[in-house]
C-alpha positions in Angstrom: -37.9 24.0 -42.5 -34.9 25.2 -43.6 -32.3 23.2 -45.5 -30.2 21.5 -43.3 -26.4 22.0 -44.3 -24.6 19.2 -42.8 -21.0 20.5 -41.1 -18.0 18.4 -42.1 -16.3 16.2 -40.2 -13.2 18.3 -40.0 -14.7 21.1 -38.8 -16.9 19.7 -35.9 -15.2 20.3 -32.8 -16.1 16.6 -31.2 -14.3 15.3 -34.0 -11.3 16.8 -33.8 -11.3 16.4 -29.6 -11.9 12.4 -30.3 -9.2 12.8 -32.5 -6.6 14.6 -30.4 -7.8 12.0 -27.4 -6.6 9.2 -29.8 -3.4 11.2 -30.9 -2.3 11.6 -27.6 -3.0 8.6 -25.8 -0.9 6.6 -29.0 1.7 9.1 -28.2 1.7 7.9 -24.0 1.5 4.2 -25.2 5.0 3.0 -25.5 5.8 5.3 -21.8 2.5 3.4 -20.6 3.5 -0.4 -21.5 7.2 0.1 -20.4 5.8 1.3 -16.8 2.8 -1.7 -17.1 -0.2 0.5 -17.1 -3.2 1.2 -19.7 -4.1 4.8 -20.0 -7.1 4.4 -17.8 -4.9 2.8 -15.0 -2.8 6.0 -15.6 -5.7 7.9 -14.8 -6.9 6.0 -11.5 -2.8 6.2 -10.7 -3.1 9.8 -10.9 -6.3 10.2 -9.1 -4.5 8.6 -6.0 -1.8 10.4 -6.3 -3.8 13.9 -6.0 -5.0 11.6 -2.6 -4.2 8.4 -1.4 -7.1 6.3 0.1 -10.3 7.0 -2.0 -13.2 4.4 -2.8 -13.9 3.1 -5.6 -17.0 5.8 -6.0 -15.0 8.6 -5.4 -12.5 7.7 -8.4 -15.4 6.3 -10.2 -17.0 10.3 -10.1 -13.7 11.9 -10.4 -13.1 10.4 -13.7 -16.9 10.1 -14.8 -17.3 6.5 -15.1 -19.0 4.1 -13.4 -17.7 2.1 -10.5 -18.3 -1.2 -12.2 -15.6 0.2 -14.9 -13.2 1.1 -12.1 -13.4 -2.3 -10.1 -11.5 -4.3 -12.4 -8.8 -1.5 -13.2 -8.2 -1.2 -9.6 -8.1 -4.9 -9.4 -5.2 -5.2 -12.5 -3.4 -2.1 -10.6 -3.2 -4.1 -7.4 -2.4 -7.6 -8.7 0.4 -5.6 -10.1 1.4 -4.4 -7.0 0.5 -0.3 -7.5 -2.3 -0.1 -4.7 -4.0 -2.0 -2.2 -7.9 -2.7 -1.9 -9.2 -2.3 1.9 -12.7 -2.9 2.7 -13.8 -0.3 5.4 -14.5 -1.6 8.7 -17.4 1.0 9.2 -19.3 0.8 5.7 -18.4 -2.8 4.8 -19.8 -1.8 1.1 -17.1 0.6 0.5 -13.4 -0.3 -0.5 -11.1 1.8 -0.3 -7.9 2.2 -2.6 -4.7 3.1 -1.2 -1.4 3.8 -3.4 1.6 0.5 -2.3 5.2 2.3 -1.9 5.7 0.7 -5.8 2.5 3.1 -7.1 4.0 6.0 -5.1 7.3 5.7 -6.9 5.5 4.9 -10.4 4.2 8.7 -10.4 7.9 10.1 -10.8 8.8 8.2 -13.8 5.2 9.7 -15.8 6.7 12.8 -16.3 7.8 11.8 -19.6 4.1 11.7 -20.7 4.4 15.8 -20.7 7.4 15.9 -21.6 6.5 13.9 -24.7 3.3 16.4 -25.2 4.8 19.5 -25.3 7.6 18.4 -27.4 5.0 16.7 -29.8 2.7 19.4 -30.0 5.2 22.3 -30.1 3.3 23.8 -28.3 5.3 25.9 -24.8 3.8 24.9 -21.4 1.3 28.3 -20.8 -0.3 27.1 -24.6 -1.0 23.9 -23.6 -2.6 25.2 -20.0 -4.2 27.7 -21.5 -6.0 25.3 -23.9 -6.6 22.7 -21.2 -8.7 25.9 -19.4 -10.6 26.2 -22.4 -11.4 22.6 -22.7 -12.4 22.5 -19.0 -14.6 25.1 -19.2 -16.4 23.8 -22.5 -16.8 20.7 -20.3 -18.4 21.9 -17.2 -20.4 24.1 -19.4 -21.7 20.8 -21.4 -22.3 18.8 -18.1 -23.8 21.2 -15.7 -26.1 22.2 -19.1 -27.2 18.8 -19.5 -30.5 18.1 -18.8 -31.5 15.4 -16.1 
């Protein structure tokens, strides 16, 4: 067996995607808490807002978590008056999340989260899409190559 060269922290590329994950979501913060959101409420916020009305499941697999991590989220988001939980009268299992005229209006006021990105990163707006490609495409490659 070869010896085994360990790669430095710096240079692995998890490392510096945790990294920019943390960078960015310090840099959203203070935007987040003055609207009353988390990040991940952000998220679910801007799941709806791609299409109002979806179950817990449905934004639990858009944004790869598990429904149990979603619930209470959803629950926060509607005791702050963003969205409304409805149980369906068909499937009484499934409960579907629908955006109040309050969570509606809260997506127009998140546009200083890329504003605050680009300016941040000085990077121009066809860098950063062309980087969030890349990204997207190192992460379908790593989940549709997992095994199992």
């Amino acid at each position: 067996m070869p010896d085994f060269e360990p790669i430095p922290l710096d240079s692995q590329l998890c490392f510096s995607l945790y990294g920019t994950t943390i960078a960015i979501n310090r840099a959203y913060k203070p935007m987040l808490d003055a609207l009353g959101i988390t990040y991940p409420q952000y998220l679910v916020l801007s799941v709806l807002w791609e299409g109002d009305g979806q179950t817990i499941t449905a934004l639990a697999d858009r944004l790869a978590l598990e429904p149990s991590t979603i619930t209470p989220l959803v629950k926060r988001l509607e005791a702050a008056g963003f969205v409304q939980r409805q149980r369906s009268t068909v499937d009484e299992r499934l409960v579907g999340v629908h955006l109040t005229d309050k969570g509606r209006g809260l997506q127009a006021q998140t546009g200083c989260l890329t504003e605050t990105l680009l300016q941040r990163s000085g990077m121009t707006v066809d860098e950063i899409i062309a980087l969030n490609t890349r990204i997207q495409a190192l992460r379908t490659a790593l989940t549709t190559s997992a095994p199992g």
